[in-house]
C-alpha positions as CSV (number, residue, x, y, z in Angstrom):
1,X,31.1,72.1,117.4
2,X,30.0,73.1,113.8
3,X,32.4,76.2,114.0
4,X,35.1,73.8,114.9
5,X,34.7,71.0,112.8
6,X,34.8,73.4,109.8
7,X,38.1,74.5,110.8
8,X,39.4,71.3,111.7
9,X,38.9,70.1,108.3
10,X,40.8,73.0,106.8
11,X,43.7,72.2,108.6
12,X,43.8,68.6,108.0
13,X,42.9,69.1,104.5
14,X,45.5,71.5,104.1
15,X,48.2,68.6,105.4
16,X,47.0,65.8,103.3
17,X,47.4,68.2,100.6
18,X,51.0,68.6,101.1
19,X,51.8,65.2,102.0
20,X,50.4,64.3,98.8
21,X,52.3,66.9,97.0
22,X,55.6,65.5,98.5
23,X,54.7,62.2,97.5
24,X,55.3,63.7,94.0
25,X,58.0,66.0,95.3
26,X,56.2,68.3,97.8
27,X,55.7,68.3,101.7
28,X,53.9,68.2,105.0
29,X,53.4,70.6,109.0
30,X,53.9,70.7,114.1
31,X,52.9,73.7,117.1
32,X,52.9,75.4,120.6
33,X,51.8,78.6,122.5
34,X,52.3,82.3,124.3
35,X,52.9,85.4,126.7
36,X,54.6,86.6,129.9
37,X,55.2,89.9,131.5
38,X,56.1,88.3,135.2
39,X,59.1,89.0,137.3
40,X,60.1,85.5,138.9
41,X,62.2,85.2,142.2
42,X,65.8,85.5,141.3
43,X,66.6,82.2,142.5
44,X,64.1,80.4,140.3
45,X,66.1,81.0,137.6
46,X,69.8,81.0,138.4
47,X,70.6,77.4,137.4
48,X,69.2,77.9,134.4
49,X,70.9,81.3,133.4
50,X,74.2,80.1,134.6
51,X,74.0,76.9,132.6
52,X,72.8,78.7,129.3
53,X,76.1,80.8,129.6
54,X,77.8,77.8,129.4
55,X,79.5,76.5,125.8
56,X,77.5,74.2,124.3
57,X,80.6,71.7,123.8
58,X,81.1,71.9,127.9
59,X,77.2,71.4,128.5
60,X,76.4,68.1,127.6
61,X,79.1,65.4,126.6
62,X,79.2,61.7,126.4
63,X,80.9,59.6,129.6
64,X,83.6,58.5,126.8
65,X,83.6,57.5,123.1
66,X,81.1,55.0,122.0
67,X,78.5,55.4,125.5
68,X,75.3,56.2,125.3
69,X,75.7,57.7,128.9
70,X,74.9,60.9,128.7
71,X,76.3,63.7,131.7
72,X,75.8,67.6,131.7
73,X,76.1,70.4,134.2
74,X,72.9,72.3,132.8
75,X,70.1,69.5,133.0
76,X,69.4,66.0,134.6
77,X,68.3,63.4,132.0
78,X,67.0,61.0,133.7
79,X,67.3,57.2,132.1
80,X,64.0,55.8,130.5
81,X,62.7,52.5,132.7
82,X,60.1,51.0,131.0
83,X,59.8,48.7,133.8
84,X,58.1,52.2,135.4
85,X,55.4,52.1,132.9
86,X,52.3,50.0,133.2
87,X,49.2,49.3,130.7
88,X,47.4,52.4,131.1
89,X,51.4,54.5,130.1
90,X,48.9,55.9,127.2
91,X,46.4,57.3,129.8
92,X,48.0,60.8,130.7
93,X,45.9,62.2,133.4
94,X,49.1,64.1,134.9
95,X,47.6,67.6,136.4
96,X,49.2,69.9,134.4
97,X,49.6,68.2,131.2
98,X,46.2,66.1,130.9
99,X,46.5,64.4,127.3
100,X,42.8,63.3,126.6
101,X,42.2,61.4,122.9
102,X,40.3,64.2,121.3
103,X,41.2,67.0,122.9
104,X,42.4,70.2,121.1
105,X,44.2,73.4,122.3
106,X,44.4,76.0,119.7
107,X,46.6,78.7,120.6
108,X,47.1,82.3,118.9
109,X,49.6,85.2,118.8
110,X,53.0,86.9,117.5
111,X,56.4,86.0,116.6
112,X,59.2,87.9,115.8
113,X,61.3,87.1,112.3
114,X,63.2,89.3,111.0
115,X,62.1,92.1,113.4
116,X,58.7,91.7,112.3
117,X,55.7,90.5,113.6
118,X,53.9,87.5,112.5
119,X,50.7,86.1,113.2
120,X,51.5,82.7,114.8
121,X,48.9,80.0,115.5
122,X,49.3,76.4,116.7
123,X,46.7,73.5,117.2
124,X,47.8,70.6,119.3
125,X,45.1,67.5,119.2
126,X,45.3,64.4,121.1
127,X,45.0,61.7,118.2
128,X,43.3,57.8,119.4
129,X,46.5,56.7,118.1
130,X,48.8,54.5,120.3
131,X,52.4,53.6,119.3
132,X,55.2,51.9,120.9
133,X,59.1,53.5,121.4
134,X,61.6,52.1,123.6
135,X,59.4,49.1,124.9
136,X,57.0,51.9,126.0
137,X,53.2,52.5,124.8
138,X,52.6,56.2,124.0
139,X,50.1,58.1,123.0
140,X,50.1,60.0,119.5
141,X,49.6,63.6,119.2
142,X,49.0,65.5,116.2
143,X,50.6,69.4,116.1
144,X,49.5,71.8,113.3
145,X,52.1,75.1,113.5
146,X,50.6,78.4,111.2
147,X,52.9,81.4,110.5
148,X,50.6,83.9,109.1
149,X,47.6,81.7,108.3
150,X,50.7,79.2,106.3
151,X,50.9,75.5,107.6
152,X,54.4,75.6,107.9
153,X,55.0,72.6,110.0
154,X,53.0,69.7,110.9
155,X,54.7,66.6,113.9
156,X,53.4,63.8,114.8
157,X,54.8,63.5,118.7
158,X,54.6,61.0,121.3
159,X,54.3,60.9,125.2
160,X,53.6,58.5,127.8
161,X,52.9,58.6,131.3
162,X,55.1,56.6,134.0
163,X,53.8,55.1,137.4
164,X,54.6,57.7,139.1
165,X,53.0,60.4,137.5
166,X,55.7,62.1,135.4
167,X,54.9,62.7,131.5
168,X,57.5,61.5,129.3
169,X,58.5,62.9,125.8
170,X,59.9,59.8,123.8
171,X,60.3,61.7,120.7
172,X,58.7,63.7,117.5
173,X,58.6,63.4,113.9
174,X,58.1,66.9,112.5
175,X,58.5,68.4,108.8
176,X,58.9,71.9,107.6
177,X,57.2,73.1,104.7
178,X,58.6,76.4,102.8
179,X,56.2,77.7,100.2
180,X,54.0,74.6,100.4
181,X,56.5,72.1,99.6
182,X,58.8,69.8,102.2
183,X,62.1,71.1,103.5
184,X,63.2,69.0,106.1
185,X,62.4,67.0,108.6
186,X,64.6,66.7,111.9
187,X,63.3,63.6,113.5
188,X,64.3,62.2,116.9
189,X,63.1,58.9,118.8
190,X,64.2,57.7,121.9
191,X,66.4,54.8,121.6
192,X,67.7,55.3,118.1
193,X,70.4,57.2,116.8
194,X,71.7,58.1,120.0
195,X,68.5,59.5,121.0
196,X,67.0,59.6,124.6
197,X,63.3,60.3,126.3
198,X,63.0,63.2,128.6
199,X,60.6,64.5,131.6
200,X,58.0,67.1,129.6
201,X,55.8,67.4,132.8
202,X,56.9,66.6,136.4
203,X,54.6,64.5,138.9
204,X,54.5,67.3,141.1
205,X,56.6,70.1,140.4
206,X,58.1,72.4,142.8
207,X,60.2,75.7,142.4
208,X,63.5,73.9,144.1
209,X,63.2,71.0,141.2
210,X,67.1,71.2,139.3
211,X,66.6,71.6,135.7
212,X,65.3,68.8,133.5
213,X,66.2,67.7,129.8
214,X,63.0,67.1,128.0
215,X,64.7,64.5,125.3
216,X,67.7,64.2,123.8
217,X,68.7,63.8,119.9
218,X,72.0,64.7,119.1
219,X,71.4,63.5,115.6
220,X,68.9,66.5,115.3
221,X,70.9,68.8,118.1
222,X,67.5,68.7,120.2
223,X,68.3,69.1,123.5
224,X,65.5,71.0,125.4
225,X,65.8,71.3,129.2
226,X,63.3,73.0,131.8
227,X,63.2,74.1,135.0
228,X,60.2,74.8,137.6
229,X,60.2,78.5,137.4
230,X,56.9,80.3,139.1
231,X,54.0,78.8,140.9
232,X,50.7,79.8,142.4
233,X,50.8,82.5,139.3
234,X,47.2,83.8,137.8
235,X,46.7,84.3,134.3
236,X,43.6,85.4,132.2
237,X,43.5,83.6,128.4
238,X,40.5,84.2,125.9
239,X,39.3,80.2,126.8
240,X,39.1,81.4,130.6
241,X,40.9,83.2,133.8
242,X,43.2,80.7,136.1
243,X,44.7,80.5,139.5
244,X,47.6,78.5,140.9
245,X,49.2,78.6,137.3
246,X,52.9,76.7,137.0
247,X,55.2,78.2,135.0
248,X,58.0,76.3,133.2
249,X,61.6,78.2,131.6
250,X,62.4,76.3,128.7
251,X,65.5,76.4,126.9
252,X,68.2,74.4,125.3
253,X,72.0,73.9,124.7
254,X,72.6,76.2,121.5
255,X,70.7,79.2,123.4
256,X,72.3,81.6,125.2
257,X,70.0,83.5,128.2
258,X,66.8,82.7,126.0
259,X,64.1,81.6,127.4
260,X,60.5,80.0,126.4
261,X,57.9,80.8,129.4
262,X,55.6,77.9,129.6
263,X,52.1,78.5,131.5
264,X,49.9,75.9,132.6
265,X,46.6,75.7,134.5
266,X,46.0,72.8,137.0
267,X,43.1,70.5,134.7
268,X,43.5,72.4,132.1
269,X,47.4,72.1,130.9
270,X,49.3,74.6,128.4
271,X,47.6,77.8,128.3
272,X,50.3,80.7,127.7
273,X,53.5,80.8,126.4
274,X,55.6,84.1,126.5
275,X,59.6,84.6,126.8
276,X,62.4,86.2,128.9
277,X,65.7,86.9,127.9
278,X,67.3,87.0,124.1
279,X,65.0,84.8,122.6
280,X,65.3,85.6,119.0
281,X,61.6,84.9,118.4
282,X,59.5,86.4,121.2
283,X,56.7,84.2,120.9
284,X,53.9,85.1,122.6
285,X,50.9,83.1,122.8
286,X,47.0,82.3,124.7
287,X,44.7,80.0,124.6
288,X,42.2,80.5,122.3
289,X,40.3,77.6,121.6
290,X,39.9,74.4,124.0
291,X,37.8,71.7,122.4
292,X,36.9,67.9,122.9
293,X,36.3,66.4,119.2
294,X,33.5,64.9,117.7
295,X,33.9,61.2,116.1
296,X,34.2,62.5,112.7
297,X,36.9,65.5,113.9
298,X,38.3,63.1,115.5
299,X,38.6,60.6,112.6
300,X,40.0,63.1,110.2
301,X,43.0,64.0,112.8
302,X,44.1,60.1,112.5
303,X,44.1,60.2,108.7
304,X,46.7,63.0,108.8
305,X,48.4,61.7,111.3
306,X,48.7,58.2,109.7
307,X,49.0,59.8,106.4
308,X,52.1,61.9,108.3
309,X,53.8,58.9,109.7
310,X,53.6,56.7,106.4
311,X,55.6,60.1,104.9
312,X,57.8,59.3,107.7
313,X,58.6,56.2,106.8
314,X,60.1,57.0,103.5
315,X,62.2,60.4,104.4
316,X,63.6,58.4,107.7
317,X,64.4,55.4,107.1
318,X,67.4,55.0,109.3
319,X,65.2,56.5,112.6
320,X,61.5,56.3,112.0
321,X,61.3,53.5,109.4
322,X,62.7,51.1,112.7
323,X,59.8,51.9,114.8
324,X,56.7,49.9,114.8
325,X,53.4,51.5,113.5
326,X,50.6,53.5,115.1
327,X,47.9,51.7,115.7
C-alpha cells in the first residue's frame, strides 16, 4: 500500500499543479486501457463494420430541426428515465463494470502517434464523490491519462447504475494539457447542450445485443457506440489470468472501420484494451495495477477531483457551470 500511495500522490500532485498553473494561465489531465490479437465470429461484428462505413452526416441525425430526438442506423440510444433509477443509482455493483469508491485500475502499454510508439498509461479511481445530472445521482470518477510518463489529460466522469442493472455514462469533463499547460477541454453532460446519457455496461450482455451509443454530445462531436463483440474469451494481464472474459467493439461516428477492443473480467471489470481495424492509434493496453485505497489515498483523489471540477466551473460556464456540485 506504501508503493501505491507514493505513486498516487505523484499523480495527484502533478494535477493540482496544473490546475493551479491554469488558474494563472496554465492547465489540468483523463484515461483507459489495452491489447487484442483475437479473431471474433464474423457476425459479431457486421453491424458495426457496416455502420462505420456509413457518412457520418447519414449516421445519426435529429427527427427534425429544433428536437432533441435523436435517430441513427449505426447505434440505439436509448432515452435516460430517471424514474429507472433508485437511491442506491451511485452503488454500481454491475458484473462487468463494478465501480467501488476507492478502487483503482492502473493500466499500461503503447500507442501509436505519428508512427511511433509511446508509452501510454492510465489510472482510473473511483472517487467518494456523488453528483447529480439529469435528476440522476452518479458516482464521480477520477481518470489520470500519461503519454510517456506526461499527464496529458486528467476527467472527472460520471456514471450511475439503473434498476435494472445497466451502467449509464451521463457525461465527462476532461481537459488536455500540451507541454504542462491547458489546451482544451471538450465537455459533455447529459441534458445540456443537446447532450444525452448512454449504456457504458449492459445488464447482461450477449453477442446478438444491436449496437449501443454510449452518450451523446454533439456540442463536443462525442458519439461513442458499442457492440457485444466476444464472450467466454480468456485473457492473462500482469494483475492476474481470467476466464469468461466479454469483449466490447467500441467505435464512433467520425471513424471509419476502427475499432477499440474492450476486455473485461466478470468481478473484476476493464482489464485489456487492444484494437482491430484502422485505428489510427493502436492502443494496446493490460492491467497492471488493481488497488482498493487507503483513507488518505483516497482523500487526496477528491481534492483533485474537486480541485478539477471547480476549474470546470470557470472554462464551462454554459455546460458544466449549470450542474450542481459534487458532494
Amino acid at each position: 500500500m506504501l508503493r501505491l500511495h507514493t505513486m498516487l500522490s505523484a499523480a495527484v500532485v502533478s494535477l493540482l499543479v496544473l490546475l493551479l498553473a491554469s488558474a494563472c494561465g496554465g492547465g489540468s489531465p483523463p484515461v483507459e486501457a489495452n491489447v487484442a490479437d483475437t479473431e471474433p465470429p464474423p457476425e459479431a461484428t457486421t453491424v458495426m463494420e457496416e455502420a462505420a462505413e456509413a457518412p457520418a452526416a447519414e449516421t445519426m441525425q435529429e427527427v427534425e430541426e429544433g428536437s432533441d430526438d435523436v435517430v441513427s442506423p449505426v447505434a440505439e440510444l436509448r432515452e435516460l428515465d430517471p424514474g429507472n433509477f433508485d437511491d442506491s443509482s451511485t452503488t454500481v455493483d454491475n458484473e462487468w463494470l463494478p465501480l467501488q469508491p476507492g478502487t483503482q485500475w492502473v493500466y499500461e502499454g503503447l500507442t501509436v502517434e505519428d508512427g511511433e510508439s509511446i508509452a501510454h498509461r492510465i489510472e482510473f479511481i473511483v472517487t467518494d464523490l456523488t453528483k447529480e445530472i439529469a435528476g440522476v445521482n452518479t458516482v464521480v470518477a477520477w481518470i489520470g491519462d500519461f503519454s510517456d510518463d506526461e499527464l496529458v489529460e486528467a476527467e472527472i466522469a460520471f456514471y450511475a447504475q439503473d434498476n435494472d442493472g445497466n451502467v449509464w455514462f451521463l457525461g465527462e469533463y476532461p481537459e488536455e494539457y500540451e507541454d504542462g499547460e491547458f489546451v482544451d477541454a471538450p465537455t459533455w453532460i447529459a441534458g445540456l447542450a443537446g447532450a444525452k446519457a448512454g449504456i457504458m455496461m449492459k445488464a447482461k450482455p450477449q453477442p446478438e445485443t444491436p449496437p449501443y451509443f454510449q452518450g451523446w454530445g454533439p456540442a463536443v462531436e462525442w458519439s461513442d457506440y458499442g457492440q457485444v463483440d466476444q464472450v467466454g474469451q480468456e485473457t492473462c494481464v500482469p494483475v492476474d489470468c481470467y476466464e469468461s472474459v466479454l469483449v466490447v467493439a467500441e467505435s464512433s461516428l467520425d471513424e471509419q472501420n476502427a475499432f477499440q477492443l474492450k476486455y473485461y473480467a466478470p468481478g473484476v471489470g476493464h482489464v485489456r484494451v487492444g484494437w482491430r481495424g484502422d485505428d489510427a492509434t493502436q492502443e494496446e493496453l493490460e492491467l497492471v495495477e488493481l488497488e482498493q485505497l487507503d483513507s488518505e489515498a483516497l482523500t487526496e483523489v477528491r481534492a483533485a477531483a474537486l480541485a478539477l471540477e471547480q476549474h470546470a466551473y470557470e472554462i464551462s460556464p454554459d455546460v458544466y457551470a449549470q450542474t450542481a456540485p459534487a458532494e
